[in-house]
C-alpha positions in Angstrom: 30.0 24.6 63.0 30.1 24.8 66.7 31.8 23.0 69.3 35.5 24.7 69.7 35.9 25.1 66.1 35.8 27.7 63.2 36.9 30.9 61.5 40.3 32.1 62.7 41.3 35.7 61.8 45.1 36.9 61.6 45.7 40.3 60.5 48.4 41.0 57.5 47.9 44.2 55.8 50.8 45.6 53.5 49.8 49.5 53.9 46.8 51.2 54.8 44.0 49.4 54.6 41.1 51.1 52.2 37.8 51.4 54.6 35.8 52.7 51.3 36.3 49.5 49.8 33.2 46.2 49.9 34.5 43.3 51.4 36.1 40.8 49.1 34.5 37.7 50.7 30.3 37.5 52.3 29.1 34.5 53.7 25.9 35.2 54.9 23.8 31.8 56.7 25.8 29.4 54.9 24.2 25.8 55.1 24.5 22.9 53.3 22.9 19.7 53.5 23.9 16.2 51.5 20.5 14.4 52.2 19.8 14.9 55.8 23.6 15.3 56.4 24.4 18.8 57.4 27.8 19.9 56.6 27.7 23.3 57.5 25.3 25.4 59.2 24.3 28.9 59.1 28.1 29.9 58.6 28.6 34.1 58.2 31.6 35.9 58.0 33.3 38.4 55.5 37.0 39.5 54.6 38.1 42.6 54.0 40.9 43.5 51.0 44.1 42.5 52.4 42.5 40.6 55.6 44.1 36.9 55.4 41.3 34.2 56.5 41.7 30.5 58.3 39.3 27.7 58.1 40.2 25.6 61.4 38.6 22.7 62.6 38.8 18.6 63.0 37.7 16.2 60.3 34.1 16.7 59.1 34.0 20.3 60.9 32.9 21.9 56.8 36.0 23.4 56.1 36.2 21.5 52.5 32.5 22.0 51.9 32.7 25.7 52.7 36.0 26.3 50.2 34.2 24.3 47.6 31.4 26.5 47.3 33.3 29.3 47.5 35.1 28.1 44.4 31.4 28.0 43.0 31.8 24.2 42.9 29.2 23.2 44.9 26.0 25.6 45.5 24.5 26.7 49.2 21.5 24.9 50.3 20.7 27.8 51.7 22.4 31.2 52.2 24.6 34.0 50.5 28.3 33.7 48.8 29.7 37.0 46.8 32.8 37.1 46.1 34.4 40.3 44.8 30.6 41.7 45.1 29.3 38.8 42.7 27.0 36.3 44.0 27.9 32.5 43.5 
């Protein structure tokens, strides 16, 4: 994803905010590729408990693709996904 376009962070916390605690979301080199297409491409980032995460971007930027496998719909081509410490 590149271009003007991609993660957007606003922070909402509703008390202190554990620092002990894993994040609850990695995303470590994220790519995937239909065919040749690629959809997304090499794609990090990680939330923290209580951290509240955007996926901005136009038409075709990945932002479906990305939510899709971290629903554990679709797999990486390549890369990581944990969520709550569990890989997808």
């Amino acid at each position: 994803m590149g271009g003007g376009h991609g993660v957007a962070r606003v922070p909402f916390t509703l008390g202190p905010q554990p620092s002990a605690l894993c994040p609850m979301i990695v995303v470590g080199s994220f790519t995937k590729l239909y065919g040749e297409l690629v959809a997304v491409e090499n794609l990090s980032f990680t939330v923290a408990p209580r951290e509240v995460l955007g996926l901005v971007g136009p038409n075709g930027a990945g932002k479906t693709t990305t939510l899709r496998a971290l629903a554990g719909i679709i797999a990486p081509t390549r890369g990581r996904i944990a969520i709550a410490g569990h890989e997808l």
